[in-house]
C-alpha positions in Angstrom: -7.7 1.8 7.0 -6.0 -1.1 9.0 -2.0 -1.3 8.4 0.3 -3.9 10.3 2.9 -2.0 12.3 6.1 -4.5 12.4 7.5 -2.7 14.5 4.4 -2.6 17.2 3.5 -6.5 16.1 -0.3 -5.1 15.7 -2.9 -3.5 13.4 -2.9 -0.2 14.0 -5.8 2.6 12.0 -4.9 5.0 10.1 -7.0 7.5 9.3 -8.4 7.5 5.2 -7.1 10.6 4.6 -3.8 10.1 5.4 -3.3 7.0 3.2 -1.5 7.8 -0.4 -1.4 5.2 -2.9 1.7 3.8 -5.2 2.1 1.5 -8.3 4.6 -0.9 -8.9 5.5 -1.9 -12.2 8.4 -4.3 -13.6 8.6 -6.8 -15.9 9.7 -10.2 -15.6 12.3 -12.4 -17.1 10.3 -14.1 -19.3 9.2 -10.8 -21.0 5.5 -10.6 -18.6 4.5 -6.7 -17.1 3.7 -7.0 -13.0 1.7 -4.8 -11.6 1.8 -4.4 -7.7 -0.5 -1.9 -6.2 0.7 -0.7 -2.6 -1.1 1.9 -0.2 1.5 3.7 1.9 0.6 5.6 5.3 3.3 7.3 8.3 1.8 6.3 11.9 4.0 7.3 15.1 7.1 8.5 13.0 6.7 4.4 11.4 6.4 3.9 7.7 3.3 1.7 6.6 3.2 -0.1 3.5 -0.2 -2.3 2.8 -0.3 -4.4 -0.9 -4.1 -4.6 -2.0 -5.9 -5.4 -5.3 -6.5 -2.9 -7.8 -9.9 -2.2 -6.7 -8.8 -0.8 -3.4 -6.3 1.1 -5.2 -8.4 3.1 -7.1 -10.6 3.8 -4.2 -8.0 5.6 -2.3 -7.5 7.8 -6.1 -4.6 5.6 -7.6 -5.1 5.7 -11.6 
């Protein structure tokens, strides 16, 4: 899986099995539930965060 590495100013792979997967929930001012769905990876000591859609979520096991 491709992340962007700020901190590099570059994609940089990360290997599948290293990538862990992490849902955002919250709801809004006007009453509305938002669901964010985030996959999370550590490359060179950095901390990657990559938002997808759901579908690529729960291909990486998020439920």
């Amino acid at each position: 899986m491709q992340f962007y590495s700020v901190k590099e100013r570059r994609m940089v792979e990360v290997p599948d099995d290293q990538v862990r997967t992490e849902k955002y929930e919250r709801v809004t001012k006007s009453g509305a539930k938002q669901v964010r769905y985030a996959l999370k990876a550590e490359y060179n000591g950095q901390k990657l965060t990559k938002f997808v859609d759901e579908a690529t979520y729960r291909k990486f096991g998020g439920k």
